[in-house]
C-alpha positions as CSV (number, residue, x, y, z in Angstrom):
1,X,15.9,48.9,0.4
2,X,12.8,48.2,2.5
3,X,11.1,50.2,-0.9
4,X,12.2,47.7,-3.3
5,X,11.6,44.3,-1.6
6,X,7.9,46.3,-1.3
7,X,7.6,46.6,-5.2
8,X,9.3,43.1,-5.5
9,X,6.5,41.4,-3.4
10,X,3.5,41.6,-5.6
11,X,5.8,40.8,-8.6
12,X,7.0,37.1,-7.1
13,X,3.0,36.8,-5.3
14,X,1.6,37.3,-9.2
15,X,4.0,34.9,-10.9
16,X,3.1,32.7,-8.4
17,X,-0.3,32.5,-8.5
18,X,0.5,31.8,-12.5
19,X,1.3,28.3,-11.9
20,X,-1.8,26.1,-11.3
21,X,-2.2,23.9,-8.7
22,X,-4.5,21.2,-11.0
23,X,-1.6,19.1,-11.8
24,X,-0.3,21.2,-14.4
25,X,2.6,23.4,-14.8
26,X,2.4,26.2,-17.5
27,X,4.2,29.3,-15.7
28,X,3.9,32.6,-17.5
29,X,6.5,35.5,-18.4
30,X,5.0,38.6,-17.5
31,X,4.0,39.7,-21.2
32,X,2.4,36.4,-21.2
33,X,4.6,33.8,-23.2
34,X,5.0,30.7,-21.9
35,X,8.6,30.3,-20.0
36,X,8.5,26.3,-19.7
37,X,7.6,23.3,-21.0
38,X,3.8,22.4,-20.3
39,X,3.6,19.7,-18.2
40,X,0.7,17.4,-16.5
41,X,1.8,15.8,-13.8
42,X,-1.0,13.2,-13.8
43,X,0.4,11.7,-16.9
44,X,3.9,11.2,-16.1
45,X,5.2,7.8,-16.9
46,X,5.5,6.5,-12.9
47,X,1.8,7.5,-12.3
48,X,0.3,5.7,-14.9
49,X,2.4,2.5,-13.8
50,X,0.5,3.4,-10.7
51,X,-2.5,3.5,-12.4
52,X,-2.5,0.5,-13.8
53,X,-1.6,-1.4,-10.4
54,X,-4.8,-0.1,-9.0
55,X,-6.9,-1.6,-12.3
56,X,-4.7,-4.9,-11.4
57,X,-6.0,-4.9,-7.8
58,X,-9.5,-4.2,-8.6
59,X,-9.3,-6.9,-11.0
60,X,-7.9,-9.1,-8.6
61,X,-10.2,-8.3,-5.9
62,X,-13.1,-9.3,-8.1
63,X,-11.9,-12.6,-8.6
64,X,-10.7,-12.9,-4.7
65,X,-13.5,-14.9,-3.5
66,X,-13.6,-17.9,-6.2
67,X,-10.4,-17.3,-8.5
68,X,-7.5,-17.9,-6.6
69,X,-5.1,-18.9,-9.4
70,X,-6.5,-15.7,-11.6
71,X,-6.4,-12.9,-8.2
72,X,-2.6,-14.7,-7.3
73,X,-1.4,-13.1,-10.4
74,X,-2.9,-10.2,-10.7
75,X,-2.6,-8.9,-7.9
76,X,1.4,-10.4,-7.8
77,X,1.7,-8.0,-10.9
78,X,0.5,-5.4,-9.4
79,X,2.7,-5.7,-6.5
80,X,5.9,-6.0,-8.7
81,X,4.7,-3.1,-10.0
82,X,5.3,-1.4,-7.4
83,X,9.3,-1.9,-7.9
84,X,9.2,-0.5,-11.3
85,X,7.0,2.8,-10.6
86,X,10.3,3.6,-8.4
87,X,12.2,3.0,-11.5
88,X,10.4,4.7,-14.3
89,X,10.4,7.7,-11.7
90,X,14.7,8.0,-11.8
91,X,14.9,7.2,-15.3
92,X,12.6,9.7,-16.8
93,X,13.1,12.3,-13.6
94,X,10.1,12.4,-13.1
95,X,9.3,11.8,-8.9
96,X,6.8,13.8,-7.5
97,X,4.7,14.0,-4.1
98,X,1.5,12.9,-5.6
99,X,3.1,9.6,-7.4
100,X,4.8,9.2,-3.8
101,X,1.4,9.1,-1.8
102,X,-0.6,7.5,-4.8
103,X,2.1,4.5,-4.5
104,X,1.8,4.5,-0.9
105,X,-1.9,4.9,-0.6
106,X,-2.3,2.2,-3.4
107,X,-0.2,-0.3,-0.9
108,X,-2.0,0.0,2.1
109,X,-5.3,-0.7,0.4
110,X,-4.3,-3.6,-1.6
111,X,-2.8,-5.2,1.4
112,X,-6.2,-4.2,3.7
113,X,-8.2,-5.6,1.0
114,X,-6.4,-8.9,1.0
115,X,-6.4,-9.0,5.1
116,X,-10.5,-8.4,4.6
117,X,-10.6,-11.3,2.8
118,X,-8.3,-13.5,5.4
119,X,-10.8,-12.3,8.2
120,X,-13.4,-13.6,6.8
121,X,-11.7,-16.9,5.8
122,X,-10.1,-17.4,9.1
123,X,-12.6,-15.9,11.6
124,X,-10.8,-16.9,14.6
125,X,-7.6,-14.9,13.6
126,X,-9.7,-12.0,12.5
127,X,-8.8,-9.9,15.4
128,X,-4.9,-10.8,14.3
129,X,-5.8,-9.5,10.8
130,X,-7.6,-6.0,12.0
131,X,-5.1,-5.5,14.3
132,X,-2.4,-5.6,11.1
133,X,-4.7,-3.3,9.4
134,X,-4.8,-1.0,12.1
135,X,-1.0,-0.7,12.8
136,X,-0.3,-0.1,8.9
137,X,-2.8,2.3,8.7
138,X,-1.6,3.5,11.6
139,X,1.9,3.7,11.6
140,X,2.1,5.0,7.6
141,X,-0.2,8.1,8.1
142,X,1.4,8.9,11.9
143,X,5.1,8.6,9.7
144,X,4.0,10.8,6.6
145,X,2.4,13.5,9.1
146,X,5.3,13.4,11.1
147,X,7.9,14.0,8.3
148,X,5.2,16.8,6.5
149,X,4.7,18.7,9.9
150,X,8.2,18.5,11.2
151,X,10.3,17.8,8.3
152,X,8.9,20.3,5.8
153,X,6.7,19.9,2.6
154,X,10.2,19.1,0.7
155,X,11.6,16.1,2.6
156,X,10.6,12.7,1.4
157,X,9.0,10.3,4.3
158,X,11.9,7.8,3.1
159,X,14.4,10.3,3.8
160,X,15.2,9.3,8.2
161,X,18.3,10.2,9.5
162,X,19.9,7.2,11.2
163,X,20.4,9.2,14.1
164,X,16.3,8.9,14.6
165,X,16.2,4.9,13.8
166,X,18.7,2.9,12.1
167,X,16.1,0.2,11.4
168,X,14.2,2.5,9.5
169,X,16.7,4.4,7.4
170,X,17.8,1.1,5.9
171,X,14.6,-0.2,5.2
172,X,13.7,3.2,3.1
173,X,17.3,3.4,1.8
174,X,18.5,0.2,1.0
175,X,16.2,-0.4,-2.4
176,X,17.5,-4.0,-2.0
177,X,16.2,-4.1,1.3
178,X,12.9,-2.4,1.0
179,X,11.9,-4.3,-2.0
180,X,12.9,-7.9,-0.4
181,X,11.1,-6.7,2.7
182,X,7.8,-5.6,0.8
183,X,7.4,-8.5,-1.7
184,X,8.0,-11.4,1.0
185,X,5.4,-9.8,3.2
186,X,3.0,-9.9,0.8
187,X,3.7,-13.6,-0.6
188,X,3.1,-14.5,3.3
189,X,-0.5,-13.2,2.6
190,X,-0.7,-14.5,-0.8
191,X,0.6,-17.8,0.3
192,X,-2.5,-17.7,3.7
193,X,-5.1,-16.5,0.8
194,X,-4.0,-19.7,-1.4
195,X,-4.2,-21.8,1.8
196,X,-7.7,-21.1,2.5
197,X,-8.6,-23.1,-0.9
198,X,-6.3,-25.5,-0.6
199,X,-5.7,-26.8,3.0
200,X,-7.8,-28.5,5.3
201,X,-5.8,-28.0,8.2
202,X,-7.1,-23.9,7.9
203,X,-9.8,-24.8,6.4
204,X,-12.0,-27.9,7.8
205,X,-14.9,-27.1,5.1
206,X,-12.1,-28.6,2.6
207,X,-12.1,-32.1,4.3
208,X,-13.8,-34.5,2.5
209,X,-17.6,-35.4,3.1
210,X,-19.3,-38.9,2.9
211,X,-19.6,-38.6,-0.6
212,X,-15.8,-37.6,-1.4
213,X,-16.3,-34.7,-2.2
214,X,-15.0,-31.1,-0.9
215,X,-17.5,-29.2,1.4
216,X,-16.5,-26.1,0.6
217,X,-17.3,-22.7,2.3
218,X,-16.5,-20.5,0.0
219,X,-19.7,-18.3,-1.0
220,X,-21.0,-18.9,-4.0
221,X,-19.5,-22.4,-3.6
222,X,-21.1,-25.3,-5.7
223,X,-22.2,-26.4,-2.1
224,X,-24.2,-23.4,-2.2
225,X,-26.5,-24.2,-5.2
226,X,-28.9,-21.0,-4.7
227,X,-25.8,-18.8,-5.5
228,X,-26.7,-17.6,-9.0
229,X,-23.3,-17.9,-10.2
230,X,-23.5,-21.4,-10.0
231,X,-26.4,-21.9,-11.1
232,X,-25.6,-24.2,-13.5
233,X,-22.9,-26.5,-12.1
234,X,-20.9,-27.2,-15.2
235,X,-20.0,-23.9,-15.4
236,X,-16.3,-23.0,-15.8
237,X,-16.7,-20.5,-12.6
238,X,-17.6,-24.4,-10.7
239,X,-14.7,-25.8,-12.7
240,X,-12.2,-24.1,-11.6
241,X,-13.8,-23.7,-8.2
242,X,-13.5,-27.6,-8.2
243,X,-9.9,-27.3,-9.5
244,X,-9.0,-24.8,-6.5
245,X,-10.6,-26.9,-3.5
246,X,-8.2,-29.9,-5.2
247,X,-5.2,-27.2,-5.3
248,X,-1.7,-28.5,-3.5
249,X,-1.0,-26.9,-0.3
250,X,2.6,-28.1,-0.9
251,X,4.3,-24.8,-2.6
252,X,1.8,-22.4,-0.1
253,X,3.1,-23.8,2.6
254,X,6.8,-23.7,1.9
255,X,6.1,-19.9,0.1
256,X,4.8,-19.1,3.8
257,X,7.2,-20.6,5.9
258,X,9.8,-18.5,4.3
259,X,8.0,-15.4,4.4
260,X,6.8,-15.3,7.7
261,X,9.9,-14.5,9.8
262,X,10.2,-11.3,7.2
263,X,6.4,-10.7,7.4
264,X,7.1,-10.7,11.0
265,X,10.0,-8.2,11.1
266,X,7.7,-5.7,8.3
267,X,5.3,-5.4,11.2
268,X,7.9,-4.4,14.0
269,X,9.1,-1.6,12.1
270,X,5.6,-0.7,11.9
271,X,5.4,-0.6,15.8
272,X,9.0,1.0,15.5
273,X,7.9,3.8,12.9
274,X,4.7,4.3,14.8
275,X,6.6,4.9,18.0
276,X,9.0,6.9,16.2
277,X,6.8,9.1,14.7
278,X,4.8,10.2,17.9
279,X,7.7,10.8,19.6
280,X,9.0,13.2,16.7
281,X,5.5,14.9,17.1
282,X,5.7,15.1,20.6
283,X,8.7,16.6,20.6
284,X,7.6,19.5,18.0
285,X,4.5,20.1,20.7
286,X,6.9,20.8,23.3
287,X,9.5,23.4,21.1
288,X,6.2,25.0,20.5
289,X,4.6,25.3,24.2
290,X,8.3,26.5,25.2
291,X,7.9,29.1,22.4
292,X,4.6,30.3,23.8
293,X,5.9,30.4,27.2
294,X,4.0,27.1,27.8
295,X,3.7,26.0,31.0
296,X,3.3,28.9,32.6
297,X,4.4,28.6,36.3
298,X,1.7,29.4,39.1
């Protein structure tokens, strides 16, 4: 018997090492014809939904500093696209571990980017806004090692046993929940971002000056006639810079007030999965010191 599984072993290592690990998937019968369909996994329909989320919050970025109507909505799309990535992946079966970390690598930049931008409009908070940074960074890649390492390549960082954190299994489980969760702590951003053109109570250089007019802070503001994108101050980039510094802080206000106490709770099951995760860790280091005979006693 101990013959065969011999033979068998360079058979199985061989067709193997026929399947590339490039993203595509062309295994080989052994006389060389193709057993399956080809596939390229960098194509499928979810990824390129991903794709174009990222080219939304580049877009959006650009515009960050003197658009704030224009960035609001792209990069609004691009978070709603982040639903329907989910949904395109069930439909078409087509989930894989590479769209799973692409969509979760895609969120925490967008949302870092954004926080970037509120540290620099709201300096006095912008040890609050590294500090979020920080614990999503944080907590997200402590969480994925966590699940790889002790969970196996196969299980899915959304797959937690309620026995492990109630909290979190129903924020990864519930779709209802997770989606709810994900899009109001964003609008709380969004609404802060939209508040830094628009309210003089976060931003003094909106109140009025002698003349009337905005003093806005904003680089490349018209205040700031050497900026080269202003250069000429009828421009439609000094238009609608104008416009923004006029914007209503009504509708921020109210979109913020809602979303805090859920952008609140988003950031405690950070702390929660960050806590969770070390502890999971922690207790793989010690099933593996016991196994080495780990302490050794004196």
């Amino acid at each position: 018997m101990s013959s065969v599984r011999t033979r068998k072993k360079p058979a199985e290592v061989a067709d193997r090492g026929d399947r590339k690990l490039n993203g595509h998937a062309n295994p080989k019968d052994r006389d060389g014809t193709s057993t399956e369909q080809y596939e390229n996994i960098f194509l499928f329909y979810p990824n390129i939904i991903g794709y174009s989320r990222i080219v939304l919050a580049i877009a959006s970025l650009y515009y960050m500093p003197l658009h704030p109507r224009t960035c609001s909505i792209l990069y609004s799309i691009s978070c709603l696209l982040d639903a329907l990535d989910g949904v395109a992946a069930r439909h078409f079966s087509q989930s894989t571990r590479f769209g799973a970390v692409l969509d979760m690598v895609t969120d925490r930049c967008t949302t870092s980017c954004l926080l970037v931008f509120l540290s620099s409009a709201f300096p006095r908070w912008a040890l609050l806004f590294q500090g979020l940074i920080s614990l999503d960074f944080a907590s997200h890649y402590m969480h994925m090692y966590a699940t790889l390492v002790m969970g196996g390549s196969e299980q899915s960082h959304k797959k937690i046993d309620q026995s492990r954190s109630r909290l979190l299994h129903l924020y990864y489980n519930n779709r209802a929940v997770l989606f709810i969760v994900c899009a109001l702590n964003e609008l709380f951003f969004i609404a802060l971002y939209l508040l830094s053109f628009s309210s003089p109570i976060l931003s003094p250089s909106l109140l009025p000056t002698a003349d009337g007019r905005g003093a806005s802070s904003q680089p490349g503001s018209p205040s700031h006639p050497s900026s080269l994108i202003f250069a000429t101050p009828g421009s439609a980039w000094a238009m609608e810079l104008a416009r923004a510094n006029k914007m209503d802080s009504f509708w921020p206000w109210v979109i913020a007030g809602v979303s805090f106490p859920v952008m609140a709770g988003k950031q405690i099951l950070n702390v929660i999965q960050l806590v969770k995760a070390s502890k999971w860790l922690a207790e793989g280091d010690i099933r593996d010191r016991w196994a080495q005979g780990l302490p050794k006693k004196r």
